[in-house]
C-alpha positions as CSV (number, residue, x, y, z in Angstrom):
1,X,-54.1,181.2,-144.0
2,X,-51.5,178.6,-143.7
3,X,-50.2,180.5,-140.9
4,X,-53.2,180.8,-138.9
5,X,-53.4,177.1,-138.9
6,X,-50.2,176.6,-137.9
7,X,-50.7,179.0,-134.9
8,X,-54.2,176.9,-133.9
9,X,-52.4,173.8,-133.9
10,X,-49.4,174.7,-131.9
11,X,-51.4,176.6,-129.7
12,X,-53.4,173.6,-129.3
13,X,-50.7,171.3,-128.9
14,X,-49.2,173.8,-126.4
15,X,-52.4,173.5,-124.2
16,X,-52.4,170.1,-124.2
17,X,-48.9,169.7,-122.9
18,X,-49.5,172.8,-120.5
19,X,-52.4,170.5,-118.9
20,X,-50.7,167.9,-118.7
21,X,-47.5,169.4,-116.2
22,X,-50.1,171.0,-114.5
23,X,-52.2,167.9,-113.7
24,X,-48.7,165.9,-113.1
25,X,-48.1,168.4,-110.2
26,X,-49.9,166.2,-107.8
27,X,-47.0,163.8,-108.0
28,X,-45.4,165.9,-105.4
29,X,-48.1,164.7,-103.2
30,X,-46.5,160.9,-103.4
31,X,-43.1,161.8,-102.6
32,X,-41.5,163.1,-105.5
33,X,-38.7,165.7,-105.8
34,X,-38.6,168.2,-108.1
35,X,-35.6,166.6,-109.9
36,X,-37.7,163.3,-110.2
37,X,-40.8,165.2,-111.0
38,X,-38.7,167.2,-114.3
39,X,-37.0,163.8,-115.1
40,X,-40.4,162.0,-115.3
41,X,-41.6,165.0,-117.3
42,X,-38.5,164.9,-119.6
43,X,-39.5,161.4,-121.2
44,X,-43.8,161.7,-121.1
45,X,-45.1,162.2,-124.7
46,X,-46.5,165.5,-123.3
47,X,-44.2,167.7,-122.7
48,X,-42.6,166.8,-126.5
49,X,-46.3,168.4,-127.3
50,X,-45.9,171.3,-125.4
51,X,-42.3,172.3,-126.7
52,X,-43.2,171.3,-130.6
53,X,-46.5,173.3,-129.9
54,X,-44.8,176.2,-128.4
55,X,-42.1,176.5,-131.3
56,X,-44.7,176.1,-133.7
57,X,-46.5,179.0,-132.4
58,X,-42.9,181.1,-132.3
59,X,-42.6,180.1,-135.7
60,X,-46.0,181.0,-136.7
61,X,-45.3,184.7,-135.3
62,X,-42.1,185.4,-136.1
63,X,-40.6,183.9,-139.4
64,X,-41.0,186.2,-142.4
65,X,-43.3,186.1,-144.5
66,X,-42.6,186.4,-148.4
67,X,-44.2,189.6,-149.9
68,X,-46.1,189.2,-153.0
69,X,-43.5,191.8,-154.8
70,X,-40.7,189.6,-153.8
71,X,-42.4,186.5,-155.4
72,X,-42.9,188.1,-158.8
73,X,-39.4,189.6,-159.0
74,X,-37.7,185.8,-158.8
């Protein structure tokens, strides 16, 4: 259960950050290069949502679960 949460949330946060490089796009409409454009992205609270959201969906996927047989033996 606990995982399924944690795959909501990152998923979740992952959206959110997804949105939000998508909507910043229109920056290139102003002037900016795509250097400026990644270095603006680099320090907006968003994008620190999309990675954390996208590494706790990873995590939620593919770290092992303990097996109930494993958990009785220590």
């Amino acid at each position: 259960m606990f995982r399924i949460v944690v795959l909501l949330v990152g998923f979740g946060f992952s959206v959110l950050g997804g949105i939000a490089f998508v909507a910043y796009l229109n920056l290139f409409t102003v002037g900016f290069t795509v250097a400026k454009y990644l270095l603006f992205m680099a320090f907006r609270p968003e994008s620190y949502l999309f990675i954390f959201g996208v590494l706790m969906v990873w995590l939620s996927l593919y770290y092992p679960e303990k097996k109930e047989d494993e958990e009785k033996k220590v």
